[in-house]
N, CA, C and O atoms as a CHARMM CRD file, in Angstrom:
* protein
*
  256
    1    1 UNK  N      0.85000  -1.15900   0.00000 PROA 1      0.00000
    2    1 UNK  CA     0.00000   0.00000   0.00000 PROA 1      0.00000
    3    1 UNK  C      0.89800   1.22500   0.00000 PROA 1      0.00000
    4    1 UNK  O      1.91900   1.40100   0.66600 PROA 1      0.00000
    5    2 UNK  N      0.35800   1.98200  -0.81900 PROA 2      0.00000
    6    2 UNK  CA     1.38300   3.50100  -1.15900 PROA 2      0.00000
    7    2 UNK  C      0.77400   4.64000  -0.49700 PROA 2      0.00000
    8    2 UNK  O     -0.14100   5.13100  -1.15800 PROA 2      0.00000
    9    3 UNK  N      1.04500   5.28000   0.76100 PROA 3      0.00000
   10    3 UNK  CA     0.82600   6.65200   0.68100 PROA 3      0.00000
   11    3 UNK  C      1.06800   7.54300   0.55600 PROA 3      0.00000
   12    3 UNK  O      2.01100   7.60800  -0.23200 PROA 3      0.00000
   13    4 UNK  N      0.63800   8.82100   1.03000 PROA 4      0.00000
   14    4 UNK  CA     1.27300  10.03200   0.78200 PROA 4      0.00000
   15    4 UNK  C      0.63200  11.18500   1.94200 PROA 4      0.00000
   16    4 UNK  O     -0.33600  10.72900   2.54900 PROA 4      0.00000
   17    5 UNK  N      0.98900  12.45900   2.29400 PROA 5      0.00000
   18    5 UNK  CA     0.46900  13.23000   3.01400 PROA 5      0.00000
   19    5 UNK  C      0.86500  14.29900   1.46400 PROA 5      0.00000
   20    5 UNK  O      1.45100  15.36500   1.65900 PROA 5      0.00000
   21    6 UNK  N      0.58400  13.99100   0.38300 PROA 6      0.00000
   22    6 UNK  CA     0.60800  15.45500  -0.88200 PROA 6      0.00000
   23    6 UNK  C     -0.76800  15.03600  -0.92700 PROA 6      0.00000
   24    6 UNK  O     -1.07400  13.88800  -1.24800 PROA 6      0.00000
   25    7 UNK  N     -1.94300  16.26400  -0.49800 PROA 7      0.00000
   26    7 UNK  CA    -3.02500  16.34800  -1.47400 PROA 7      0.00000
   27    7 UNK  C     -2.92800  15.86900  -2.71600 PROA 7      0.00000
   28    7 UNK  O     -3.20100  14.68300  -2.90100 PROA 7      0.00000
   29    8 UNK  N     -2.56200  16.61600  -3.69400 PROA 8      0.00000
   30    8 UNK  CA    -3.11400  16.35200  -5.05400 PROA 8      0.00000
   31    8 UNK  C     -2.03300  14.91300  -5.44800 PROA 8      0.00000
   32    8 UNK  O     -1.68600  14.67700  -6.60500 PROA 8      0.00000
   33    9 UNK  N     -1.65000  14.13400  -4.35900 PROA 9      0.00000
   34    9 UNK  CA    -1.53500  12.81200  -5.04000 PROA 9      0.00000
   35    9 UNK  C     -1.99600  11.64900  -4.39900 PROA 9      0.00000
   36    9 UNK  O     -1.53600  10.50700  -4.38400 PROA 9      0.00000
   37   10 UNK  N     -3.07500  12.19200  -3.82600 PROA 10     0.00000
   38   10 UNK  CA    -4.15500  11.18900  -3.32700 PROA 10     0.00000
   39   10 UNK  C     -5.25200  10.82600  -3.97100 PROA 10     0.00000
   40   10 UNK  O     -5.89500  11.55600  -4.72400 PROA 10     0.00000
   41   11 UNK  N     -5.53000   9.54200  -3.65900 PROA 11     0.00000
   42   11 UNK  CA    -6.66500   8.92500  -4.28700 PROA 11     0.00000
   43   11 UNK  C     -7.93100   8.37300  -3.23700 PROA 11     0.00000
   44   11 UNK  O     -7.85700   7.60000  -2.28100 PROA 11     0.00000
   45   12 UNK  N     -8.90500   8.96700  -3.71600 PROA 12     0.00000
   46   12 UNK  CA    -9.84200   8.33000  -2.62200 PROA 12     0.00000
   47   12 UNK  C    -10.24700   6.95500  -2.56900 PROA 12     0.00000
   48   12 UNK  O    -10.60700   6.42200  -3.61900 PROA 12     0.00000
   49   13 UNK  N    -10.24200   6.41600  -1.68100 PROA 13     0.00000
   50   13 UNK  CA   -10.19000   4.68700  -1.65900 PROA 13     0.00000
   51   13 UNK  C    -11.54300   4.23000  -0.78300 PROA 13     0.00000
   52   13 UNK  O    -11.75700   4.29200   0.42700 PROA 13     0.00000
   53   14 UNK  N    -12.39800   3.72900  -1.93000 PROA 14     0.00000
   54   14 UNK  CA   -13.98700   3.13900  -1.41100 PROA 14     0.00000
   55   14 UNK  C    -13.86100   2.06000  -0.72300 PROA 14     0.00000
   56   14 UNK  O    -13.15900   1.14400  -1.15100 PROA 14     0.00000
   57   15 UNK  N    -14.52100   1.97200   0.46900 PROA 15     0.00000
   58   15 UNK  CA   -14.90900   0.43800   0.62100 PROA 15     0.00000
   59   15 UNK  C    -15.89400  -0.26000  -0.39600 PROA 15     0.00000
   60   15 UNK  O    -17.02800   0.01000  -0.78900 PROA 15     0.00000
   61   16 UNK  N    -14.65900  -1.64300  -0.75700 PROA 16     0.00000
   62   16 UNK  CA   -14.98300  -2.31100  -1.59000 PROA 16     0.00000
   63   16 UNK  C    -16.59900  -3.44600  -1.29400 PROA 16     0.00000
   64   16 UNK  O    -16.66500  -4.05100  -0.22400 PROA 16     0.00000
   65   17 UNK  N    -17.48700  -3.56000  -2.09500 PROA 17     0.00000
   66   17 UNK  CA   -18.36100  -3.92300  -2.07500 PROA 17     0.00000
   67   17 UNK  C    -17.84700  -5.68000  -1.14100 PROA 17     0.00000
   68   17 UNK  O    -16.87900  -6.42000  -1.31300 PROA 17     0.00000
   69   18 UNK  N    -18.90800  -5.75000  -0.29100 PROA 18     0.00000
   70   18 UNK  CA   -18.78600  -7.21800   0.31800 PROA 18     0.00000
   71   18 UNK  C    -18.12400  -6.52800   1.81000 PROA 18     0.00000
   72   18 UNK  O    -17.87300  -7.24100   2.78200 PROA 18     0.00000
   73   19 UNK  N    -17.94700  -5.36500   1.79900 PROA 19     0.00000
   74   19 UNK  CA   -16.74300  -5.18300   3.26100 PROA 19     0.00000
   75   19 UNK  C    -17.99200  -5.54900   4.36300 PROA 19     0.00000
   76   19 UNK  O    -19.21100  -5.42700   4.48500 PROA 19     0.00000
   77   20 UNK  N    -16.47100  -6.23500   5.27200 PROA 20     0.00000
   78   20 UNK  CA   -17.12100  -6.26400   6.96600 PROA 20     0.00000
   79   20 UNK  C    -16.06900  -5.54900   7.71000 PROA 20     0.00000
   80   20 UNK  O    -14.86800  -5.46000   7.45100 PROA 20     0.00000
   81   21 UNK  N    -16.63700  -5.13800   8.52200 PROA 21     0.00000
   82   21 UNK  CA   -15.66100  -4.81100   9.73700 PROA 21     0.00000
   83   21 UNK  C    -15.53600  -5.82000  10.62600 PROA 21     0.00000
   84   21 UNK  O    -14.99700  -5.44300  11.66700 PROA 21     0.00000
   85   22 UNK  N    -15.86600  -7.08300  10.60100 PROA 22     0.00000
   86   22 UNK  CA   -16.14000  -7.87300  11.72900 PROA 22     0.00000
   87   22 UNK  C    -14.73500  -8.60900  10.86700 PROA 22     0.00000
   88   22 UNK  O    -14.09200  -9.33500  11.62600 PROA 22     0.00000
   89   23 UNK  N    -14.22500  -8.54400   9.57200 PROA 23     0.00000
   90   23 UNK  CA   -13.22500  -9.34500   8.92600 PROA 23     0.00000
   91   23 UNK  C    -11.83200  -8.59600   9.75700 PROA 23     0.00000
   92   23 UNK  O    -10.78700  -9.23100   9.90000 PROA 23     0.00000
   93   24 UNK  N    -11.99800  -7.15300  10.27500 PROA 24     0.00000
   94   24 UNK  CA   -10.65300  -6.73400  10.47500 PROA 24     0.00000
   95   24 UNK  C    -10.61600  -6.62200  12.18500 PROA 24     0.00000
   96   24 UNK  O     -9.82100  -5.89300  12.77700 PROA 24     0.00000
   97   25 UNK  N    -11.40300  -7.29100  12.70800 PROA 25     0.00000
   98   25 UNK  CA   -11.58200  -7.36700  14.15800 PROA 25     0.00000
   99   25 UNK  C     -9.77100  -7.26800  14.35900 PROA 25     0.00000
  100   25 UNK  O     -9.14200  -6.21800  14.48700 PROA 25     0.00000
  101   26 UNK  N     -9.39100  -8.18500  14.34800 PROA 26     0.00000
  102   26 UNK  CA    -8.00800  -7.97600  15.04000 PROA 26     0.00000
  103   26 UNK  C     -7.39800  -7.03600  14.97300 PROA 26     0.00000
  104   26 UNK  O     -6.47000  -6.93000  15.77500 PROA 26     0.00000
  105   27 UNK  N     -7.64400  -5.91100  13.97400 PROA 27     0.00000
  106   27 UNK  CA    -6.39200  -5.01000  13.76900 PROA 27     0.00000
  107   27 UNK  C     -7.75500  -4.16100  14.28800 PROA 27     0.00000
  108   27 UNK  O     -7.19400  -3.08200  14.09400 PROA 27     0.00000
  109   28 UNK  N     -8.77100  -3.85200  14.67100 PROA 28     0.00000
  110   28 UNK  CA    -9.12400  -2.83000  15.45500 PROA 28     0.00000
  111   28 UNK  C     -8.54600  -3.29100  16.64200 PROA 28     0.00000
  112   28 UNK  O     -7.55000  -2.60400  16.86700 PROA 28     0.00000
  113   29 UNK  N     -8.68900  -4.00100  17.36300 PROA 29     0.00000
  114   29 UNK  CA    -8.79200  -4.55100  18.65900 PROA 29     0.00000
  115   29 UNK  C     -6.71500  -4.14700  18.74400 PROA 29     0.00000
  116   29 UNK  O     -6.43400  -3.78200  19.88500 PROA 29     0.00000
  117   30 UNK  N     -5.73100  -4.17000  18.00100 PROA 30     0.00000
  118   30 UNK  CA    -4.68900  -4.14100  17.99300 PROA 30     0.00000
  119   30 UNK  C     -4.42100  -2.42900  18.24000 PROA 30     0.00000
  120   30 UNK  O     -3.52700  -1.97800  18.95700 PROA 30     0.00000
  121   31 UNK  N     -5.36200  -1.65700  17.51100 PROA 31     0.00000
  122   31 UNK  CA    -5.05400  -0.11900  17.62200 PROA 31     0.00000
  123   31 UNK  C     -5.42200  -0.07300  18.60900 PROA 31     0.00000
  124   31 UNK  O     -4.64100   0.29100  19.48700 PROA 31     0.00000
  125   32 UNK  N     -7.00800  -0.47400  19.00800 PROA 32     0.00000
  126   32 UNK  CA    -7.56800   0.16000  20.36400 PROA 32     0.00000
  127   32 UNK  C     -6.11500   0.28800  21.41300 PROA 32     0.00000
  128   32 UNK  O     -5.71000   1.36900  21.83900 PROA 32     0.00000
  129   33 UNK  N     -5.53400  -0.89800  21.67600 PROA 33     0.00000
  130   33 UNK  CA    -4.68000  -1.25500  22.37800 PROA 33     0.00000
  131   33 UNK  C     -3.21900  -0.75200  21.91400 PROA 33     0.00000
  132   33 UNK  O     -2.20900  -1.34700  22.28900 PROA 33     0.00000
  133   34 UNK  N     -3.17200   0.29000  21.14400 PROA 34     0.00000
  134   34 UNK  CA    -2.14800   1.15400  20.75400 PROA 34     0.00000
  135   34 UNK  C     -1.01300   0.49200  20.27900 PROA 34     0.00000
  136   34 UNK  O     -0.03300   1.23500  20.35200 PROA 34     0.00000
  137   35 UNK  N     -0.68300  -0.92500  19.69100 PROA 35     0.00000
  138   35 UNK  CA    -0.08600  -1.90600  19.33600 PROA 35     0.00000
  139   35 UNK  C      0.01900  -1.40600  17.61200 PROA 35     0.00000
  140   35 UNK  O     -0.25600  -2.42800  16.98200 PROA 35     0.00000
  141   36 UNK  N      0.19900  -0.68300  16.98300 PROA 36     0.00000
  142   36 UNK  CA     0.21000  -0.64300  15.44600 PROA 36     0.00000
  143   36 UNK  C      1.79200  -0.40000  15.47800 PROA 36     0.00000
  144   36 UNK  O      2.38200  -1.21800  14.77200 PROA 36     0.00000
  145   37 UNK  N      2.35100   0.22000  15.91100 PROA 37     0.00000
  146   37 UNK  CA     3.53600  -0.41000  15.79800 PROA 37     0.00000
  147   37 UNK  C      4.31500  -1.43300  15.23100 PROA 37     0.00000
  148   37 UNK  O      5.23300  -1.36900  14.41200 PROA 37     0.00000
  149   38 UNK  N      3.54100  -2.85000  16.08300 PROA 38     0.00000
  150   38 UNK  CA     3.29300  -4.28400  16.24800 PROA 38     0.00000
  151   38 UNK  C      3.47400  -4.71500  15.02300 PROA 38     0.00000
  152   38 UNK  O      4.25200  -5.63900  14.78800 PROA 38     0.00000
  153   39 UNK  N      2.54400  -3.89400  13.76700 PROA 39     0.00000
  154   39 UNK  CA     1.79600  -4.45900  12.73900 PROA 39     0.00000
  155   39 UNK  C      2.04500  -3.54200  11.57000 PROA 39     0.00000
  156   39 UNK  O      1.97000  -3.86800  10.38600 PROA 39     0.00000
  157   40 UNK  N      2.27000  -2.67100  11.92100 PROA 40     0.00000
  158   40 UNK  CA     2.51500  -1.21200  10.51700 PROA 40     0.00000
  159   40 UNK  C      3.59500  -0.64100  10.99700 PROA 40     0.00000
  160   40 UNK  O      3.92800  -0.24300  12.11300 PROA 40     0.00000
  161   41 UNK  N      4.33000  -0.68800   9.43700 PROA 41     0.00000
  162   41 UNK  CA     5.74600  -0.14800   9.08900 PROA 41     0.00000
  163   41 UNK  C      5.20500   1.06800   7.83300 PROA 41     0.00000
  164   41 UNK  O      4.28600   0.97300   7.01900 PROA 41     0.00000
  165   42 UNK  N      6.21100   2.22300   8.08300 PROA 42     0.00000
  166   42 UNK  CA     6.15300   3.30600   6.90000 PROA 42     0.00000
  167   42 UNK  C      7.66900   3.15000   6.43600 PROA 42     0.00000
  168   42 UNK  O      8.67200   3.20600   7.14700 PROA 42     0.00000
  169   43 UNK  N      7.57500   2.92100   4.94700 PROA 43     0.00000
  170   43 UNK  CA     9.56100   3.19300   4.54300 PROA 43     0.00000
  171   43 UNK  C      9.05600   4.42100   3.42700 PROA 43     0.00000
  172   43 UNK  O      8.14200   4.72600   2.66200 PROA 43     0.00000
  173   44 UNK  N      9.90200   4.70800   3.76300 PROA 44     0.00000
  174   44 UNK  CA     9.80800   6.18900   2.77300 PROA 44     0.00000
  175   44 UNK  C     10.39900   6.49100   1.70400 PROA 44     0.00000
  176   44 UNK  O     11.62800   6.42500   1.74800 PROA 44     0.00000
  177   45 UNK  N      9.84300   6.85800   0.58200 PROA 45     0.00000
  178   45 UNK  CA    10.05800   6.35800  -0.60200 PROA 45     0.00000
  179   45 UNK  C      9.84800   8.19900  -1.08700 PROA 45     0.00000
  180   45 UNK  O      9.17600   9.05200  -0.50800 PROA 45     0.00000
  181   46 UNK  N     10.71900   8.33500  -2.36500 PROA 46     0.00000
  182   46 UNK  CA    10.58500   9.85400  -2.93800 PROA 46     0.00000
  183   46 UNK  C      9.17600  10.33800  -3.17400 PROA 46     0.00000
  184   46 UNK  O      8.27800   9.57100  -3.52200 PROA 46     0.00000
  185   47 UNK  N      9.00000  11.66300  -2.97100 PROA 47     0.00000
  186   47 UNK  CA     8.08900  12.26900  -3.22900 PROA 47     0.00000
  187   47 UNK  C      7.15800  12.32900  -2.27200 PROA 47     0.00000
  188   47 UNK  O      5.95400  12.46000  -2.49100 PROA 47     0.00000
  189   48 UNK  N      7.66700  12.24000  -1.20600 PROA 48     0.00000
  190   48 UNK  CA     6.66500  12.30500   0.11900 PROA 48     0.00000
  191   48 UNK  C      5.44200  11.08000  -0.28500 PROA 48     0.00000
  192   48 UNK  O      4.33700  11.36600  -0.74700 PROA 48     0.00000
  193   49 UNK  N      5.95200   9.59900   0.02200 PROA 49     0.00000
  194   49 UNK  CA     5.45000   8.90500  -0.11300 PROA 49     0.00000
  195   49 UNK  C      5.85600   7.93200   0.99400 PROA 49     0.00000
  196   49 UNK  O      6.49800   8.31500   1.97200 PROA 49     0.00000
  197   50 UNK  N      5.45600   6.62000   0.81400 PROA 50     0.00000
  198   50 UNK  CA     5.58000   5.74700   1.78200 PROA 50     0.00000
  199   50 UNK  C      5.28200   4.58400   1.30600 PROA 50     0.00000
  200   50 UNK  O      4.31400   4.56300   0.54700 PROA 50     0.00000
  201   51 UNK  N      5.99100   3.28400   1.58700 PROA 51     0.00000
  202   51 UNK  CA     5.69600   2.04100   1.13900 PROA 51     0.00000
  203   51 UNK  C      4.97900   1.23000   2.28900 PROA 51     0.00000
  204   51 UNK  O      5.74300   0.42200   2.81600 PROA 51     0.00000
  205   52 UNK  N      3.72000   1.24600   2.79900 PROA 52     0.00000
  206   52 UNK  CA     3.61200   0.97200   3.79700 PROA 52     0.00000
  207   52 UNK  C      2.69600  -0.43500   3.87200 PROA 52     0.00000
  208   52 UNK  O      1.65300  -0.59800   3.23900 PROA 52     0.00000
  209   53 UNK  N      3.31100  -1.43000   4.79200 PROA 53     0.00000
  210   53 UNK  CA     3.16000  -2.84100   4.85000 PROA 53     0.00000
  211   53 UNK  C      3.25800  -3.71700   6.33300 PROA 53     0.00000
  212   53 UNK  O      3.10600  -3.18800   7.43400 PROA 53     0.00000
  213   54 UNK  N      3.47600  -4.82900   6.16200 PROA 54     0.00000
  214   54 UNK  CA     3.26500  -5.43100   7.85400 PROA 54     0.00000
  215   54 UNK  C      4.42500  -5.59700   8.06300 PROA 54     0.00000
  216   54 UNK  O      5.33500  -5.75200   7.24800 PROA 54     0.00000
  217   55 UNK  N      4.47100  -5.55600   9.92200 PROA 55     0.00000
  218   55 UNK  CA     5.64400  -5.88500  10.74400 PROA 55     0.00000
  219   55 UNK  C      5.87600  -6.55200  11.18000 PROA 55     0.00000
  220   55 UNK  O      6.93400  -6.65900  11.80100 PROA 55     0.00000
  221   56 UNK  N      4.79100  -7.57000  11.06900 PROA 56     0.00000
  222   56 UNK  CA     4.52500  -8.92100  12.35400 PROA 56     0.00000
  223   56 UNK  C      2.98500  -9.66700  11.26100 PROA 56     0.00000
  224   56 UNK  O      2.73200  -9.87400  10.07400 PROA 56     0.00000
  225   57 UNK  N      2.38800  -9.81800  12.47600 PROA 57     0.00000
  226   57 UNK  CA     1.14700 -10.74600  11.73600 PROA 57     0.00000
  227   57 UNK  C      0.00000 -10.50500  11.27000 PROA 57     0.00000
  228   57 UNK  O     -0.86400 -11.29400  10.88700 PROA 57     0.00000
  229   58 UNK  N      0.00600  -8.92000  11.32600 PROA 58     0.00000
  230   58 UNK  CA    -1.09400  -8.58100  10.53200 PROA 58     0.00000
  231   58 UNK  C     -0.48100  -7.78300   9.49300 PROA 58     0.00000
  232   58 UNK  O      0.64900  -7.29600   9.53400 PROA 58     0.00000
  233   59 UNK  N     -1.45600  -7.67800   8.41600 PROA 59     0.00000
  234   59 UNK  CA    -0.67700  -7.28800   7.22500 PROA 59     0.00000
  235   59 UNK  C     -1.71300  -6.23600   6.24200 PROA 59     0.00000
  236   59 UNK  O     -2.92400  -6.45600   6.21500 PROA 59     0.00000
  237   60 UNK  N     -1.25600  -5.38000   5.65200 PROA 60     0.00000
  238   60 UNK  CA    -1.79900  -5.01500   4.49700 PROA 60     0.00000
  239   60 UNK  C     -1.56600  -5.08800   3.46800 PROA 60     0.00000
  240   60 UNK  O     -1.95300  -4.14800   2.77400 PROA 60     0.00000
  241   61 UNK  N     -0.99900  -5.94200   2.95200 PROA 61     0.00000
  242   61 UNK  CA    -0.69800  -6.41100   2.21400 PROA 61     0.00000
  243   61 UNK  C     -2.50200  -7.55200   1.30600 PROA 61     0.00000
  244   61 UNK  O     -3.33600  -8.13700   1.99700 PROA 61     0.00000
  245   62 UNK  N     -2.51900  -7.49100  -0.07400 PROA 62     0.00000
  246   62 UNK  CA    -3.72300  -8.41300  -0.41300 PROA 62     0.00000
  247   62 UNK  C     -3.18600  -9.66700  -0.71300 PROA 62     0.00000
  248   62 UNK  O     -2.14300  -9.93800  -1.30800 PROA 62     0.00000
  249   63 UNK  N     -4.51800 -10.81700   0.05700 PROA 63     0.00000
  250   63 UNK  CA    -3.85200 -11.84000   0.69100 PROA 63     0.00000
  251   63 UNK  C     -5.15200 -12.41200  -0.75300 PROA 63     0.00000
  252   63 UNK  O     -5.77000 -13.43000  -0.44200 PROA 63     0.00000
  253   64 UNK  N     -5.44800 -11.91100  -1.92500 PROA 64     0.00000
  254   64 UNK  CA    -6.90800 -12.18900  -2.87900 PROA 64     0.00000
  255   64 UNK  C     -6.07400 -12.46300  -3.83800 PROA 64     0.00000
  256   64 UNK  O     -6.49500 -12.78300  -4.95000 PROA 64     0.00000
């Protein structure tokens, strides 16, 4: 997953048809508990961007 903090090189990102929130239980239950750390890495990449992916066992990475 690529981000950015540049306005104009953002893209707005829909929840995709079929979403649950009950699928990402763990990684709420991981922030509540201030653990993202745990689980999310930012590497920083030109242009005020970011390559951002997992640290441990949860991931954002698409597992489809």
């Amino acid at each position: 997953m690529c981000l950015t903090d540049v306005p104009e090189n953002r893209v707005i990102v829909e929840k995709p048809d079929g979403y649950k929130d009950s699928d990402y239980e763990l990684l709420f239950r991981a922030i509540e508990q201030n653990q993202k750390d745990h689980f999310f890495k930012l590497s920083m990449l030109p242009n005020r961007k970011t390559d951002s992916n997992n640290a441990s066992g949860i991931s954002t990475d698409s597992s489809g």
